[in-house]
Structure formats: structure tokens, C-alpha cells
C-alpha distance (Angstrom), angle and dihedral (degrees) to the residues before:
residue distance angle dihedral
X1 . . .
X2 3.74 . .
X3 4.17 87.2 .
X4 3.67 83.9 57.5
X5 4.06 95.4 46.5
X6 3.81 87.2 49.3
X7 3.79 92.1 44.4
X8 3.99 91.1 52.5
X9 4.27 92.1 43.3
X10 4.22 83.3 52.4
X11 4.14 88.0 55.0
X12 3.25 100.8 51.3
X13 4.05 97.1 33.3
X14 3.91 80.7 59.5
X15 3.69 95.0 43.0
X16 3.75 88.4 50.5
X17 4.01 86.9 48.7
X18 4.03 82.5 66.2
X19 3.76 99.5 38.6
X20 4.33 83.4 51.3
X21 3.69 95.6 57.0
X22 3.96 88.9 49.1
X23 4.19 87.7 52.6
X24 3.50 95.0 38.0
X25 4.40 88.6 47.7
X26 4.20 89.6 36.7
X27 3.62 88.9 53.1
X28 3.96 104.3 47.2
X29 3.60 85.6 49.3
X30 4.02 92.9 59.5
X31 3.99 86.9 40.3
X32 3.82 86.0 66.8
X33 3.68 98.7 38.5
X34 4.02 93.3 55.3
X35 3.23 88.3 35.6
X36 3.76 88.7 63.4
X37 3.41 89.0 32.8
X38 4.03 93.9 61.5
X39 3.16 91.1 47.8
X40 3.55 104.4 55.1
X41 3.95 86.5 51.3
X42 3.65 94.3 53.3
X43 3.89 87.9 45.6
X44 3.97 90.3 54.3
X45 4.16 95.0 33.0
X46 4.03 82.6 56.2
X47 3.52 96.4 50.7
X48 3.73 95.3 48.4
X49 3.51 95.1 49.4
X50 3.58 88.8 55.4
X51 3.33 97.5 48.9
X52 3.45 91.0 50.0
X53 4.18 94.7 52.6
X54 3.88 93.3 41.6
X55 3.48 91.7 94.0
């Protein structure tokens, strides 16, 4: 019974091994697109604002 516990924890720990790399590759590719994101809004945001206190 307890090789049979251990044997079933081993699965999934290697399943989860997969399912990690997807998480850890999913979320470094929304890092980069908010970070471009962010900084496209700040880039606009800064302009207005200038524009607007030109005067």
C-alpha cells in the first residue's frame, strides 16, 4: 500500500514537472507583453499630459 501511495505522489509530481514549465513559459511571455504594454501607455499618458500643460 504505501509503494502504491508513493508510486501515485511520483506521477503526479512528474506530471506537475510538465504542467510547471508550461506556467513558468505562459507567464514570461505575458511579463513581456505588459511589459510592453505599460510602457506604451506611459509613453502616450506622457505625451498627453504635455500637450495638455504646453500652453
Amino acid at each position: 500500500m504505501v509503494k502504491f501511495a508513493l508510486l501515485i505522489i511520483l506521477i503526479i509530481s512528474f506530471q506537475g514537472c510538465a504542467t510547471w514549465m508550461g506556467i513558468k513559459k505562459d507567464s514570461n511571455d505575458a511579463w513581456k507583453v505588459t511589459k510592453d504594454s505599460s510602457e506604451k501607455a506611459y509613453d502616450s499618458t506622457k505625451k498627453v499630459i504635455h500637450e495638455a500643460t504646453e500652453e
